[in-house]
N, C-alpha and C positions, 0 to 999 in steps of 0.2 A: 624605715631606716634601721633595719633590726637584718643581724645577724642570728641566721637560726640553722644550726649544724643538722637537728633531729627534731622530729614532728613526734612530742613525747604527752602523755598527759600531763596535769598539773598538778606537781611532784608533792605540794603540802597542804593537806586537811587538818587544818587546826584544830586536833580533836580538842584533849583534857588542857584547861586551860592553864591548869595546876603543870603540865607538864612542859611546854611552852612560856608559860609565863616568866620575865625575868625577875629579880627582887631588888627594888629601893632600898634604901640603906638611909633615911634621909634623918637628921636629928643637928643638934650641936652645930655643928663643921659644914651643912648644909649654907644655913645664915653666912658665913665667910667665904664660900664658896658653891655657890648656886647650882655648879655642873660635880659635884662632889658626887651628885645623889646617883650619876647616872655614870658617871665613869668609873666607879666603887661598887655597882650592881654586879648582883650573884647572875651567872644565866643555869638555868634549866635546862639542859638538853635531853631528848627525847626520841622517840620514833619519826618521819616524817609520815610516809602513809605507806600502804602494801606495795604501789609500784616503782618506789625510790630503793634501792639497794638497802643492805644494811648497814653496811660502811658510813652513809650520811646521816648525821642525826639533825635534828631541829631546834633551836631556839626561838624567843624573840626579845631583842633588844628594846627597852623601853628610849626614847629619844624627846628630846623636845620638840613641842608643834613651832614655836619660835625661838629661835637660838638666842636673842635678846630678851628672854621673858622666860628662862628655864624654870621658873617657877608656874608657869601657868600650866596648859595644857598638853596631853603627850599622846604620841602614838606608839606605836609598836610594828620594828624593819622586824620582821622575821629574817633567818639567816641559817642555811645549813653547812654541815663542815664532816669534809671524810679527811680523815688526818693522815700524814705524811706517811707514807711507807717505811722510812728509816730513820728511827730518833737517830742513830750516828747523823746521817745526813741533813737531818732538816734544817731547811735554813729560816724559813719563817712561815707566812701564809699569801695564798696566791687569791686575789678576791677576782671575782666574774661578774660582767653586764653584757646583756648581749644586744641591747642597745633600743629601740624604739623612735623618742622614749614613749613610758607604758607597759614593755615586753617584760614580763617576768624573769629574775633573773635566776631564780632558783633551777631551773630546766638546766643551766648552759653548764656547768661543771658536772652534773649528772651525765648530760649527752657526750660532755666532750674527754671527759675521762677513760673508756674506751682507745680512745684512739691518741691521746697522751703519751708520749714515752716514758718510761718505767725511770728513766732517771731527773725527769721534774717530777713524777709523783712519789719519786724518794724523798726530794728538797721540800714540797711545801704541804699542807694543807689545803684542801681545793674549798672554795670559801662561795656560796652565790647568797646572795638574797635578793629580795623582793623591794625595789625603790621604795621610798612613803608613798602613799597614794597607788600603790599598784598591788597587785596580787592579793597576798596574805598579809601586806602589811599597811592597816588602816587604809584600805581601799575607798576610793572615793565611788561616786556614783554620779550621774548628772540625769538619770532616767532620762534617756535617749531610746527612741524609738528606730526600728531598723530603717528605716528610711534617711533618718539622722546620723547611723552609723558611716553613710556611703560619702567616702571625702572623694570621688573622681567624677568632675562634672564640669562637664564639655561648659561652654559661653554659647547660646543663643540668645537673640534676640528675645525672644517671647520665652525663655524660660529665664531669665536676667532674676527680673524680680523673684520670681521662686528661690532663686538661691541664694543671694542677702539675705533674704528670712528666715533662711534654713541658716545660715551664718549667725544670723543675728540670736533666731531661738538657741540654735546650741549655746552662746556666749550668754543667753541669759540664764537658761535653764542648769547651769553650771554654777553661776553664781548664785542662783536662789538655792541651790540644794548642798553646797557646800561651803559657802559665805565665807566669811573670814578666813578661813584654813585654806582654801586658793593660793592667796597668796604666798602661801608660804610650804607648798610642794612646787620647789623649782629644784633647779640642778644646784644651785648654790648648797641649798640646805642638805639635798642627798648624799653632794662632797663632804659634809660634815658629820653627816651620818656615816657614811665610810671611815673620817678619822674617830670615830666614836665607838665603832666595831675594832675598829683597829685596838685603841685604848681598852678595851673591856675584854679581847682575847690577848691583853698581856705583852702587846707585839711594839718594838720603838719604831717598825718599818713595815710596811705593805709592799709588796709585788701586786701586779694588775693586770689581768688580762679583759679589754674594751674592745668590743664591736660594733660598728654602723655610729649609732649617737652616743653609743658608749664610748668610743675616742675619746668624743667631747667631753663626756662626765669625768674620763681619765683626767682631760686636759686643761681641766677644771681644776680638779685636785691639783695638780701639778702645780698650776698657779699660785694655788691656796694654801698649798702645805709642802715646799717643795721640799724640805729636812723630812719628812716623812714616808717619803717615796725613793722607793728599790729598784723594783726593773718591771719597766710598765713597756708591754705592748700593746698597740695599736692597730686592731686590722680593719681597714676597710675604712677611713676615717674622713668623716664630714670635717668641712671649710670651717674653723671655727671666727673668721671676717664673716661668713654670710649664714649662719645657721639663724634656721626661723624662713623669712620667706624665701630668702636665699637657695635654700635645700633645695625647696620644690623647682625654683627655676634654674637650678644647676642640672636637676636632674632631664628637664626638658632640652637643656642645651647639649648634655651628653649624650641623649637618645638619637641628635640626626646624625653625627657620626658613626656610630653604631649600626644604624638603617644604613646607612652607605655601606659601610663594611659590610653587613649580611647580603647587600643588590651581589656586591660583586663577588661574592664567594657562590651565592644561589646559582649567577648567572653560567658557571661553570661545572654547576652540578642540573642542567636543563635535560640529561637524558633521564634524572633519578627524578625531578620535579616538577617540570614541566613548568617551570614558570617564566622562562623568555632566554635567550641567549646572550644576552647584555645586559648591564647592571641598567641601563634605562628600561628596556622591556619586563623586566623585575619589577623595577616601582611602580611602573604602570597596571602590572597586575594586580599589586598591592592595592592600590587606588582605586583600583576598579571592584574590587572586591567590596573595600570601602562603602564607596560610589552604592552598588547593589542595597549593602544593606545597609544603609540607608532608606531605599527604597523600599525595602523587605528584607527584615532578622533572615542572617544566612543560620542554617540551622550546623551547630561547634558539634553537635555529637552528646554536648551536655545542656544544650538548651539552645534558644535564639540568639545572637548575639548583632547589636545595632553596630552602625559606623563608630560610633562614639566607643561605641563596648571596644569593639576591636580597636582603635587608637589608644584608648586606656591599657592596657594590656600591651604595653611600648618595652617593659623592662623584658619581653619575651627575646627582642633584636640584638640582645649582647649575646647571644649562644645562636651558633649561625644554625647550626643540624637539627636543631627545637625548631625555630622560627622557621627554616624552608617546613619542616614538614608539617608546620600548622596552618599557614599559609597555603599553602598545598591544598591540605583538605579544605578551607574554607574557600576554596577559588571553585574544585568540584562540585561542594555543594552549592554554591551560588549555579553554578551551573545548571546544573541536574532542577534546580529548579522544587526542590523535593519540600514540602510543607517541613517549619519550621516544629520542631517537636516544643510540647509545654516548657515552660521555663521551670529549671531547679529551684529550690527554694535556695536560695546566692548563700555565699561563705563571706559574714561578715565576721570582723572580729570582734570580741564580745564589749561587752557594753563600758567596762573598768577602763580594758585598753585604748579604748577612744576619748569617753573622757580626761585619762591619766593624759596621751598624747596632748590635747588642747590645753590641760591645766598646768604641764611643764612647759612645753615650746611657747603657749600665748603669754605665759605667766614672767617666761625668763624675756620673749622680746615684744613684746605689746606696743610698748611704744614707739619701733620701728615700724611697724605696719601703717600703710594709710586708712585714714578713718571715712572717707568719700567713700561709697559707691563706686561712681562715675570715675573713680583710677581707676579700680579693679576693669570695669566693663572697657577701659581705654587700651589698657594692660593685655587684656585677656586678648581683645583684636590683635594688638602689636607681635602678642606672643604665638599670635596660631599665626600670623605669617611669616614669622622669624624660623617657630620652629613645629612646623605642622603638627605631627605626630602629637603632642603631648600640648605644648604652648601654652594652649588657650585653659587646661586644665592646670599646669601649674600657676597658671599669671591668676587665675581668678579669687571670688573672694571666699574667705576662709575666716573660720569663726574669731581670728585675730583680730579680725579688725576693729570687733566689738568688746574685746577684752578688756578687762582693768589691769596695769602693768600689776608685777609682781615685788613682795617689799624692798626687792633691789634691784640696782643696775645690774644687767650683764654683766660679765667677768671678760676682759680681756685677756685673750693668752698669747704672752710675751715673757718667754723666760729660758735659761739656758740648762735645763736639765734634761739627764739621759734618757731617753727611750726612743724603743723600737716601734717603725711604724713600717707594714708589709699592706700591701695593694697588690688588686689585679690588674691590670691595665684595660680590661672592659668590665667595668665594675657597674650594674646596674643603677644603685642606690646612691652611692657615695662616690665622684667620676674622677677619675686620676687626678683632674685639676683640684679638687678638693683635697685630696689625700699630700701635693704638693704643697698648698697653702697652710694645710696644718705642719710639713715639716718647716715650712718656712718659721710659722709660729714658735716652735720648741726649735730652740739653734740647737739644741744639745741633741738634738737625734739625729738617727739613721734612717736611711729607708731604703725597704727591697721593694723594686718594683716587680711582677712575675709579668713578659712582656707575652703579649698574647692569652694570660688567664682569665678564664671567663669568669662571673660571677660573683655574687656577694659574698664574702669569707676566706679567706686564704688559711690558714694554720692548721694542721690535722688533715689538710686533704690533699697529701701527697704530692703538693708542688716543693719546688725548688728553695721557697723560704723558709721548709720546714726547718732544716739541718741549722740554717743561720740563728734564730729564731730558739730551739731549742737549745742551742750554744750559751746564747745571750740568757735564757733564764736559766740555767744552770751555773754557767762561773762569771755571770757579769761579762763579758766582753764585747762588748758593741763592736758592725764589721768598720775596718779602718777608715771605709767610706762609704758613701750611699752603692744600693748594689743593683741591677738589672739584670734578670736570668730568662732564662726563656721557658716557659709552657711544656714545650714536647709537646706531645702528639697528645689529644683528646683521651 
């Protein structure tokens, strides 16, 4: 559930720690005021590394590990900042997530600066850092094994057990390696750590720019500080009624529509691809291809790839001209019958970000999850026949279900403050229906829908909500009501 504009390195090497480091101020006024020590801190700012611009520099905020216990133990959010183009203009600071959660969020103002128009990076400061628990800042770990990395996994019978235990080991091996401090890398505490950045660059107001799970982090804030927040957009935004197991099974449920829509756009492009003339002769290829490998990894061109591979690989059906033409090839090679080539060593992602994912989403809803087994395996049936394609992988069990809640309830968001929230209308990750529940959530917003855009991210990439969108963080003006625009042409 990560919005990612650019596929960049990882922008901060902690070198000198003297240069990064922030400074305590703790004495006297401390004793009367616990959070004194950390909202009164000096920051250091510094170089980030060779391949971050110079414009960015780096700090790291010291914060508490528990906001009830600021005297105990601390972490440290790193946070980088390219400052406004025009002290005339500036109006304050624009912070960045690009969502996960787990996803670094030092990348996303780096990547998306670029393609920013020159009159929001007059207005603000472009502001990312790295959630607790993630990146650079007091990264967690769970030693997780690649095999443990892999969260897409079909429901069989005779692998059932396999994967509770794979469920169960990760929820333990989490909590043995990170104990106590678990509970308290949730979204709750990271919204706090956001008004804490805020406080300590001097600011009475934040602007926010949230992608994918980052809405929710927005929407969080929002909740929590709602005198604190400027003009917060929202692209791309998870259900915040069903975030946690929710996600996954929204996103199964958005994928058959999707599959429908590419049967019937393929089926009229049958002279370029060859895969049926009717949107049923379309799924039938698909299935058959399936079907095949199942029987035998059809060979992607980058390795073997099972039935299951190929179903898992479902957010490929929101972009109709990708999905004919990979379908395509995997229908030939089933064909052709041609030996499956060695398998690549897989692209997981790395070890922080999967831990981080499990230790925020299990942490903040843990105790919505069921703790049986026997739902999951009941679930995971119901779900592959509801919704083939994915179903059975999002219904299943998930290292949730072994989790210890986190030291709070959920945050519900219910509140009537402004912000902008833009969607695509085939949005892979986070499915229009989601993006509607969250404007239902915040009465006080707007929302552009882009009708026909494909893909996870709207902003920066030359659709139709740009103009709206860059209005709104410029002079504050929300559209007078929700807006619907259309795609254009690919």
């Amino acid at each position: 559930m990560t919005v990612r504009h650019l596929r960049i390195p990882s922008l901060v090497t902690v070198g000198a720690a003297a240069v990064l480091a922030a400074t305590l101020t703790p004495g006297a006024a401390a004793a009367e005021d616990p959070m004194r020590p950390y909202t009164q801190q000096t920051l250091h700012w510094g170089p980030c590394d060779r391949q971050t611009p110079a414009a960015f520099r780096c700090a790291a905020v010291k914060v508490p590990l528990d906001y009830g216990n600021p005297g105990g133990a601390q972490l440290d959010v790193v946070v980088n900042r390219s400052k406004a183009a025009s002290a005339h203009q500036r109006r304050g600071v624009l912070l960045f997530n690009p969502g996960g959660p787990g996803a670094s969020g030092l990348e996303l103002p780096v990547a998306m600066e670029p393609v920013l128009p020159q009159e929001v990076k007059d207005r603000y400061d472009l502001v990312g850092f790295d959630p607790r628990g993630v990146g650079r800042s007091s990264p967690i770990s769970c030693g997780l094994t690649p095999d443990e990395l892999n969260i897409d996994r079909a429901y069989h019978p005779e692998t059932f057990a396999k994967d509770v235990q794979w469920a169960r080991t990760v929820a333990d091996k989490c909590a043995a390696a990170a104990g106590d401090e678990l509970r308290h890398i949730t979204t709750r505490n990271t919204a706090r750590d956001m008004d804490l950045v805020r406080t300590v660059l001097g600011e009475q107001r934040i602007s926010y720019y949230g992608g994918s799970y980052g809405t929710y982090l927005g929407a969080v804030y929002l909740q929590m500080f709602p005198r604190r927040a400027d003009r917060f957009v929202l692209d791309s935004a998870v259900d915040p009624t069903q975030y946690g197991r929710g996600t996954f099974q929204q996103m199964a449920q958005a994928t058959e529509p999707a599959f429908t829509r590419w049967s019937e756009w393929t089926a009229g492009q049958d002279a370029t691809y060859h895969l049926g003339r009717t949107p049923a002769d379309v799924r039938a290829a698909f299935w058959n291809v399936v079907a095949r490998a199942d029987r035998r990894p059809v060979d992607s061109g980058d390795g073997p790839l099972t039935g299951d591979d190929i179903r898992a690989a479902r957010d490929i059906f929101f972009t109709r001209q990708k999905a004919a033409e990979w379908v395509a090839g995997l229908k030939k090679a089933a064909e052709d019958g041609r030996p499956a080539a060695p398998a690549p060593d897989p692209e997981l992602p790395p070890e922080n970000q999967l831990a981080s994912l499990w230790t925020i989403m299990c942490g903040d809803t843990a105790a919505s999850w069921p703790h049986d087994p026997e739902q999951y395996r009941r679930d995971a049936l119901r779900g592959r026949a509801q919704y083939p394609l994915y179903g059975d992988f999002a219904a299943g069990i998930k290292p949730c279900a072994f989790w210890k809640p986190g030291a709070e309830a959920p945050t519900t968001v219910d509140n009537d403050v402004r912000a902008l929230i833009v969607q695509n209308e085939w949005d892979s990750q986070t499915p229009l229906d989601a993006a509607r529940s969250m404007h239902r959530s915040l009465h006080g917003s707007r929302m552009i829908t882009v009708l026909g855009g494909e893909g996870h991210g709207v902003y920066g990439r030359g659709s139709c909500a740009d103009a709206p969108t860059t209005r709104y963080l410029t002079t504050g003006r929300l559209p007078d009501g929700d807006l619907a625009c259309s795609a254009g042409p690919a």
